[in-house]
py3Dmol code that shows the C-alpha trace and the ligand (Angstrom):
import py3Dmol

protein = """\
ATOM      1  CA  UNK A   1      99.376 118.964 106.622  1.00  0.00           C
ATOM      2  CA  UNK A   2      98.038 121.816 108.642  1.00  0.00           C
ATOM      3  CA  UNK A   3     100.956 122.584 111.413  1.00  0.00           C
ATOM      4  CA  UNK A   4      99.275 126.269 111.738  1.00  0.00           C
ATOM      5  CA  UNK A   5      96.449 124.811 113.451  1.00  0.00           C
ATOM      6  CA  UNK A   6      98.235 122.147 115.831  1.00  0.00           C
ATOM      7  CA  UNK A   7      99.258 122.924 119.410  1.00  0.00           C
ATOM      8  CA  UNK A   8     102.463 120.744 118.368  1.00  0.00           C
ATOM      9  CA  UNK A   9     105.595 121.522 116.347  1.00  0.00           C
ATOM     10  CA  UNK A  10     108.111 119.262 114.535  1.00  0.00           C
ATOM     11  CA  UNK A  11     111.582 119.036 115.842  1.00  0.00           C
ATOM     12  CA  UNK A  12     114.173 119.040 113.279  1.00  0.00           C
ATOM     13  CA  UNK A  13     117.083 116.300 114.228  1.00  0.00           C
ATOM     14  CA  UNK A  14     119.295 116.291 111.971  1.00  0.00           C
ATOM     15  CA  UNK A  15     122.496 116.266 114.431  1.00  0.00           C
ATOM     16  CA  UNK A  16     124.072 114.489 117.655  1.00  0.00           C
ATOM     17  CA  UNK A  17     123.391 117.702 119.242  1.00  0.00           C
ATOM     18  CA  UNK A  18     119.771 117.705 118.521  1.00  0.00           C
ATOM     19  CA  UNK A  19     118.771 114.298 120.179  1.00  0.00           C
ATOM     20  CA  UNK A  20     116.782 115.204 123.479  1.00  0.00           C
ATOM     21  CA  UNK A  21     119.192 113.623 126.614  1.00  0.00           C
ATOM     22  CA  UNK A  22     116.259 111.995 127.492  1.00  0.00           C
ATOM     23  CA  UNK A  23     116.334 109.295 124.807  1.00  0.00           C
ATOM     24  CA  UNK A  24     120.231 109.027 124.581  1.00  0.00           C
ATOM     25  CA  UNK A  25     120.766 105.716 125.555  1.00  0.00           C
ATOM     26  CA  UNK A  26     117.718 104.364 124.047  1.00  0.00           C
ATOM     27  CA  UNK A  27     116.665 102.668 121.026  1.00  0.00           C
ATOM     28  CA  UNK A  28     114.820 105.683 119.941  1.00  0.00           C
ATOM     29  CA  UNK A  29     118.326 107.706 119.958  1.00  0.00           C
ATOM     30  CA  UNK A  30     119.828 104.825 117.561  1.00  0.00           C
ATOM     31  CA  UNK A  31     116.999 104.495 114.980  1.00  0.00           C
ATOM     32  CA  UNK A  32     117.301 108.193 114.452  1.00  0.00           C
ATOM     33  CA  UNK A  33     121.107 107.943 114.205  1.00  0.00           C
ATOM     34  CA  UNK A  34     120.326 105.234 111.543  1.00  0.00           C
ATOM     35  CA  UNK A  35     117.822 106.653 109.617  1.00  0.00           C
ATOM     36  CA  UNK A  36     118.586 110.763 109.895  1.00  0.00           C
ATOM     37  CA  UNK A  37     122.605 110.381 110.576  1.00  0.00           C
ATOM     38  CA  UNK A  38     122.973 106.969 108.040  1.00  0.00           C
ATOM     39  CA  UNK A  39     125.256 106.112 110.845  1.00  0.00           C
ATOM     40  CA  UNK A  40     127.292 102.898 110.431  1.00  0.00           C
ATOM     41  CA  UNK A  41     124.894  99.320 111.098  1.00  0.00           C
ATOM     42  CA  UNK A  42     125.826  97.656 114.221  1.00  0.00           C
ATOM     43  CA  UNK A  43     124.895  93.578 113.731  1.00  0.00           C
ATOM     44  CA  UNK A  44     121.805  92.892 116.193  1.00  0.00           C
ATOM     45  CA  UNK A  45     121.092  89.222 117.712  1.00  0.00           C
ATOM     46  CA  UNK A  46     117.735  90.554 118.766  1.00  0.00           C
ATOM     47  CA  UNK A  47     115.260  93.408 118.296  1.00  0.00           C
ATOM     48  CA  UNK A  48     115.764  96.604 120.384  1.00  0.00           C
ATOM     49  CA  UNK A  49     112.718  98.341 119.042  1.00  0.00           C
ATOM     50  CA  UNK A  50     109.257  97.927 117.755  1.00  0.00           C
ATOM     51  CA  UNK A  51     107.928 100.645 115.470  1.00  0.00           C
ATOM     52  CA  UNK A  52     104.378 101.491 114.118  1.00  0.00           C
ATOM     53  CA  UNK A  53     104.383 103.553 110.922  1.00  0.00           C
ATOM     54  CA  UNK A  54     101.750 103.454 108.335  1.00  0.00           C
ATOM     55  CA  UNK A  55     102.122 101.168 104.862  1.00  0.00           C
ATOM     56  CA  UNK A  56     102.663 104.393 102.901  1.00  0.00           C
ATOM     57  CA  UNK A  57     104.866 103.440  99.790  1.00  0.00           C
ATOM     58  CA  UNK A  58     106.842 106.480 100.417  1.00  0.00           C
ATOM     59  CA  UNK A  59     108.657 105.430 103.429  1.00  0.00           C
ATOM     60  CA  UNK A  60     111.492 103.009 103.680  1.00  0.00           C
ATOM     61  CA  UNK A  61     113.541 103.282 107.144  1.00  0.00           C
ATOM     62  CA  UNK A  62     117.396 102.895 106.471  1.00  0.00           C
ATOM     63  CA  UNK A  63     117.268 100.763 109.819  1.00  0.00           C
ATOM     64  CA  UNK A  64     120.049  97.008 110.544  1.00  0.00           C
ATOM     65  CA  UNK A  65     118.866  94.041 109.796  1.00  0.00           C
ATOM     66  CA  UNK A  66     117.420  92.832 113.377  1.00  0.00           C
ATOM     67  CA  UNK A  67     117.024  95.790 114.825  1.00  0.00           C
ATOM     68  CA  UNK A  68     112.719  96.379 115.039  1.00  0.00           C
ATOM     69  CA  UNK A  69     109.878  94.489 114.894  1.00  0.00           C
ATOM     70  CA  UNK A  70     107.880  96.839 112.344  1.00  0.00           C
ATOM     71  CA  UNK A  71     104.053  97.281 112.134  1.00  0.00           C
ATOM     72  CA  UNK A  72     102.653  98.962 109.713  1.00  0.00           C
ATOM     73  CA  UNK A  73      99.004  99.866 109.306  1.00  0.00           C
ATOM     74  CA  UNK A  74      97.145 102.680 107.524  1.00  0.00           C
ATOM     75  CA  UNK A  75      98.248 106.312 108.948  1.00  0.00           C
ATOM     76  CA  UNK A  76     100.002 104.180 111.994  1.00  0.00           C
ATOM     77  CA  UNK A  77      96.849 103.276 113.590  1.00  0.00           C
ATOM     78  CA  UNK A  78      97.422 100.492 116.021  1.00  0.00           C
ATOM     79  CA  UNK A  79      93.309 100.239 117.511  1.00  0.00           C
ATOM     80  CA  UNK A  80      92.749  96.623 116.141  1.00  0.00           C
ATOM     81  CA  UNK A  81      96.113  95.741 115.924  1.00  0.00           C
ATOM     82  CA  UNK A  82      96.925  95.673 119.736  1.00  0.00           C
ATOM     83  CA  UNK A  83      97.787  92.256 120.056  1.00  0.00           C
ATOM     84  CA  UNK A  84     100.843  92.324 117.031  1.00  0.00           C
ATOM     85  CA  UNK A  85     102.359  95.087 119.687  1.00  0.00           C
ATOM     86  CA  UNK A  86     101.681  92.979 122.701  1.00  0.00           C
ATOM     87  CA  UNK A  87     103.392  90.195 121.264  1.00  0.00           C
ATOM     88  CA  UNK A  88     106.473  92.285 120.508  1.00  0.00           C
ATOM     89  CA  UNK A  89     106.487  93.456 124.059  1.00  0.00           C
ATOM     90  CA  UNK A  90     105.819  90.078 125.536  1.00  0.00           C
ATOM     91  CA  UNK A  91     107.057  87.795 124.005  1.00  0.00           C
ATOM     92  CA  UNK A  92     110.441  89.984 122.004  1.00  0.00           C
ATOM     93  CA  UNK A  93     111.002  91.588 125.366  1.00  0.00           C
ATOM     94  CA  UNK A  94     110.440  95.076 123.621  1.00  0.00           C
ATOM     95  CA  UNK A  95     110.315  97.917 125.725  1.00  0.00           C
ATOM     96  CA  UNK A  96     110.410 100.922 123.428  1.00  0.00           C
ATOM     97  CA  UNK A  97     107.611 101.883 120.808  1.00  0.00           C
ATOM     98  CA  UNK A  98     108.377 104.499 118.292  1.00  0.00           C
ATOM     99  CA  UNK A  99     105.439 105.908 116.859  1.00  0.00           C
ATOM    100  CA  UNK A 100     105.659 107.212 113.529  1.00  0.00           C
ATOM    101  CA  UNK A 101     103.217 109.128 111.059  1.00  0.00           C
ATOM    102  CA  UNK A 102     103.746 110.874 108.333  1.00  0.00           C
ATOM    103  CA  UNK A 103     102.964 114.084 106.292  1.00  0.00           C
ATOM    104  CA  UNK A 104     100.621 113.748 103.380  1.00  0.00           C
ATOM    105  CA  UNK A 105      99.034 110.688 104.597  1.00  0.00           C
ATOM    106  CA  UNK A 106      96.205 109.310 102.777  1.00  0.00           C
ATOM    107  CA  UNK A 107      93.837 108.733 105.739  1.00  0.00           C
ATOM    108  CA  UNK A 108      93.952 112.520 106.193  1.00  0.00           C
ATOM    109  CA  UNK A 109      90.424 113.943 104.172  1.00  0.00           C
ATOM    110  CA  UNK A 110      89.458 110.309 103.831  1.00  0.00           C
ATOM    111  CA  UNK A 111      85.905 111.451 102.429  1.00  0.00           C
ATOM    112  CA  UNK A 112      87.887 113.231  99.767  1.00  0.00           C
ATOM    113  CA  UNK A 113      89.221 110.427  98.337  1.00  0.00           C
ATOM    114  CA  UNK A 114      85.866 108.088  98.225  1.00  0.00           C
ATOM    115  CA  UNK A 115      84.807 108.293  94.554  1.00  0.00           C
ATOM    116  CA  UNK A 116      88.088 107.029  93.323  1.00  0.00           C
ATOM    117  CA  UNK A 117      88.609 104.204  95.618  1.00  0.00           C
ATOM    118  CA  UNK A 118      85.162 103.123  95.124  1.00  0.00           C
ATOM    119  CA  UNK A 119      85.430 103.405  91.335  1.00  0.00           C
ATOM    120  CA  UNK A 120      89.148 101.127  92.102  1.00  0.00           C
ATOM    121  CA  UNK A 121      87.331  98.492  93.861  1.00  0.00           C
ATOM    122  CA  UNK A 122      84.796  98.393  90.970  1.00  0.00           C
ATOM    123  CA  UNK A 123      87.234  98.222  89.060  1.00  0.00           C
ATOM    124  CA  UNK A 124      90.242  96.684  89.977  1.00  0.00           C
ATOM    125  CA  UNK A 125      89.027  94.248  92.624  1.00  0.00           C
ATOM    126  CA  UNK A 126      85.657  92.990  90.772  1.00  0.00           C
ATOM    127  CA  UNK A 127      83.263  94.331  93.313  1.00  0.00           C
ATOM    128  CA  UNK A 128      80.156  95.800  92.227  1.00  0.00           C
ATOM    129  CA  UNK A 129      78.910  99.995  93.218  1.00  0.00           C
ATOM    130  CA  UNK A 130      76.774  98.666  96.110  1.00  0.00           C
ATOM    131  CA  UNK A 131      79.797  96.780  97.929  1.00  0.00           C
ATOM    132  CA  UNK A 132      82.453  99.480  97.118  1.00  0.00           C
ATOM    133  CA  UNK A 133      80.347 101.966  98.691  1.00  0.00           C
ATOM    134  CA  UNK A 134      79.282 100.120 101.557  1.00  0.00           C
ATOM    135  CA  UNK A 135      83.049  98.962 102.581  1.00  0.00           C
ATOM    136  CA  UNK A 136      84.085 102.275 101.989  1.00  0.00           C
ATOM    137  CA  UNK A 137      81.297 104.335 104.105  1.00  0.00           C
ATOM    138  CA  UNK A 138      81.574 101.571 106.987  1.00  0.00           C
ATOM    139  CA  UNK A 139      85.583 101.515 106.788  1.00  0.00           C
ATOM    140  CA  UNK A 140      86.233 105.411 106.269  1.00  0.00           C
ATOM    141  CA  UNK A 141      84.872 107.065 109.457  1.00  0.00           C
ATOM    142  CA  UNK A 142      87.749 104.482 111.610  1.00  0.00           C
ATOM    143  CA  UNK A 143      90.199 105.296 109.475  1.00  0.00           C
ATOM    144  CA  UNK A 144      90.027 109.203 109.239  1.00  0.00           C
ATOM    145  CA  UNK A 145      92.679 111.178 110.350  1.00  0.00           C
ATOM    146  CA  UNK A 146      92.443 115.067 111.038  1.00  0.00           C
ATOM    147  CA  UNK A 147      95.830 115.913 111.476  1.00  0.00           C
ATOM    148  CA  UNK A 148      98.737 113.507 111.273  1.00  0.00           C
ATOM    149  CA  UNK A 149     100.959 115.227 113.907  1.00  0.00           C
ATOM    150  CA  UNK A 150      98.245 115.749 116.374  1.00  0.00           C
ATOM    151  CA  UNK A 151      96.859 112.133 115.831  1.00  0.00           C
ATOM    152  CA  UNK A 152     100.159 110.276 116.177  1.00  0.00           C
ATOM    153  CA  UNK A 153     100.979 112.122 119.756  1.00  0.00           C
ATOM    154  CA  UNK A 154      97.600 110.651 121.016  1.00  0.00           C
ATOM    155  CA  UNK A 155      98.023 107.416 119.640  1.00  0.00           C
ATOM    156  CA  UNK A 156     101.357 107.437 122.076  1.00  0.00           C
ATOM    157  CA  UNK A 157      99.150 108.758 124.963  1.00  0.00           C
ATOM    158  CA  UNK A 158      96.587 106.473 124.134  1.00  0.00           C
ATOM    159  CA  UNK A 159      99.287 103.683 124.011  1.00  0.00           C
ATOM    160  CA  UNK A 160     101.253 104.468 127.221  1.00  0.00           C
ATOM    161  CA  UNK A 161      97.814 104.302 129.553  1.00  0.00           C
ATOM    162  CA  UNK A 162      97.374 101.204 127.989  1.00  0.00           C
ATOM    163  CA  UNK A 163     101.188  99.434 128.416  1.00  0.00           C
ATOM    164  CA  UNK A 164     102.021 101.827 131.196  1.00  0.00           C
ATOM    165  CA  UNK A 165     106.110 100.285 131.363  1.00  0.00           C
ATOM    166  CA  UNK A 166     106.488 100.514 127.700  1.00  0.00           C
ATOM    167  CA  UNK A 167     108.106 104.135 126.019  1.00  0.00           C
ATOM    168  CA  UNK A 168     106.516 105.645 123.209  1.00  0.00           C
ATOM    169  CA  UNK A 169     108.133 108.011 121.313  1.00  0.00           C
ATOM    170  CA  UNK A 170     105.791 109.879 118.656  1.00  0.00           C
ATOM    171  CA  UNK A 171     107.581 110.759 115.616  1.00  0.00           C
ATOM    172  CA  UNK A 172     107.200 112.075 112.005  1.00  0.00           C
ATOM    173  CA  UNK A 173     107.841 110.977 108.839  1.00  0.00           C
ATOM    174  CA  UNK A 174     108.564 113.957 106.417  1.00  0.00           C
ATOM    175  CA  UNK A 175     107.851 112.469 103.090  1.00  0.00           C
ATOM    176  CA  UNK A 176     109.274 115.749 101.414  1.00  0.00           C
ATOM    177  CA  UNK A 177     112.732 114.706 102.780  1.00  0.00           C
ATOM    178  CA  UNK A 178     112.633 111.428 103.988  1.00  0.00           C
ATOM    179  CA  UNK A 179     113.606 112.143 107.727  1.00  0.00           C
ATOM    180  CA  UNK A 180     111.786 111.525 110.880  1.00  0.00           C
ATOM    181  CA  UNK A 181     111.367 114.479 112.742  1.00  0.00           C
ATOM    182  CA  UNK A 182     110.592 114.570 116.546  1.00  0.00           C
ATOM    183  CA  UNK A 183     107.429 115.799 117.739  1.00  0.00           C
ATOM    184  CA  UNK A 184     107.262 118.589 120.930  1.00  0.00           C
TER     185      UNK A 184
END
"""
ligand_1 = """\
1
ZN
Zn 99.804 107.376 105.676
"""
view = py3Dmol.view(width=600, height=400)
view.addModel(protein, "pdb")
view.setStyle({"model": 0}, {"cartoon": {"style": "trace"}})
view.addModel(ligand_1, "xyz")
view.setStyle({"model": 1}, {"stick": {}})
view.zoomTo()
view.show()
């Protein structure tokens, strides 16, 4: 991940101390108590949170039973997936959206990695060249990511225009220490 080149800089919480006031109270403030602080599990009747990361196998959140609705999609991309997060919020009364990317993510230099997913599909899946690389060139270009920090703040901006009442939080996944990591 390039951070050098990113108006935006990750914010270490790895304390009480360190959670902004304005999300103490909040879901938000709890997940990271969960997953950074492995704070004690409260029991949950209902979920308090929904929370979009991508399907990465590196990330596991140490989150209650209960607790979020979880969508996960490749490099936490919710365009096309809008209606799994409506339902949360309409119909699991969920008012608070943590967004959370990671670093390292594969749809980062998606081009990059063509030849060896299309040579996977061949084969692995039974597809022949021609259909590899056609799902592949048609697929790639929605998919691609430039920078994972910089892409998962807009996805939140994106996101709050579109469910105005709803928080986002935008978040980061560190997979070199397995903590999520504020974004400012
Ligand atoms: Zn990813």
């Amino acid at each position: 991940m390039s951070d050098q080149i990113t108006k935006f800089q990750l914010q270490s919480v790895f304390s009480e101390e360190n959670i902004p006031k304005n999300i103490i109270g909040t879901p938000f403030a709890d997940l990271i108590r969960y997953h950074n602080f492995a704070t004690k599990f409260k029991d949950y009747e209902k979920a308090e949170l929904a929370v979009v990361m991508c399907m990465d196998n590196r990330k596991q959140l140490k989150i209650p039973n209960k607790f979020a609705y979880i969508l996960r999609t490749a490099g936490a991309r919710v365009t096309g997936s809008e209606f799994k997060l409506s339902f949360a919020i309409g119909f699991a009364d969920i008012k608070h959206v943590a967004l959370i990317g990671h670093t390292n993510c594969g749809m980062v230099n998606l081009q990059s990695k063509k030849e060896k997913t299309v040579s996977g599909l061949i084969e692995h899946a039974g597809w022949t060249k021609e259909q590899a690389e056609n799902h592949f060139t048609s697929y790639a270009p929605f998919f691609e990511i430039e920078n994972e920090v910089e892409f998962t703040a807009s996805e939140a901006k994106r996101l709050k225009e579109k469910y105005p009442k709803i928080s986002f939080l935008p978040m980061i996944y560190k997979v070199e220490d397995y903590k999520l990591y504020l974004i400012e």
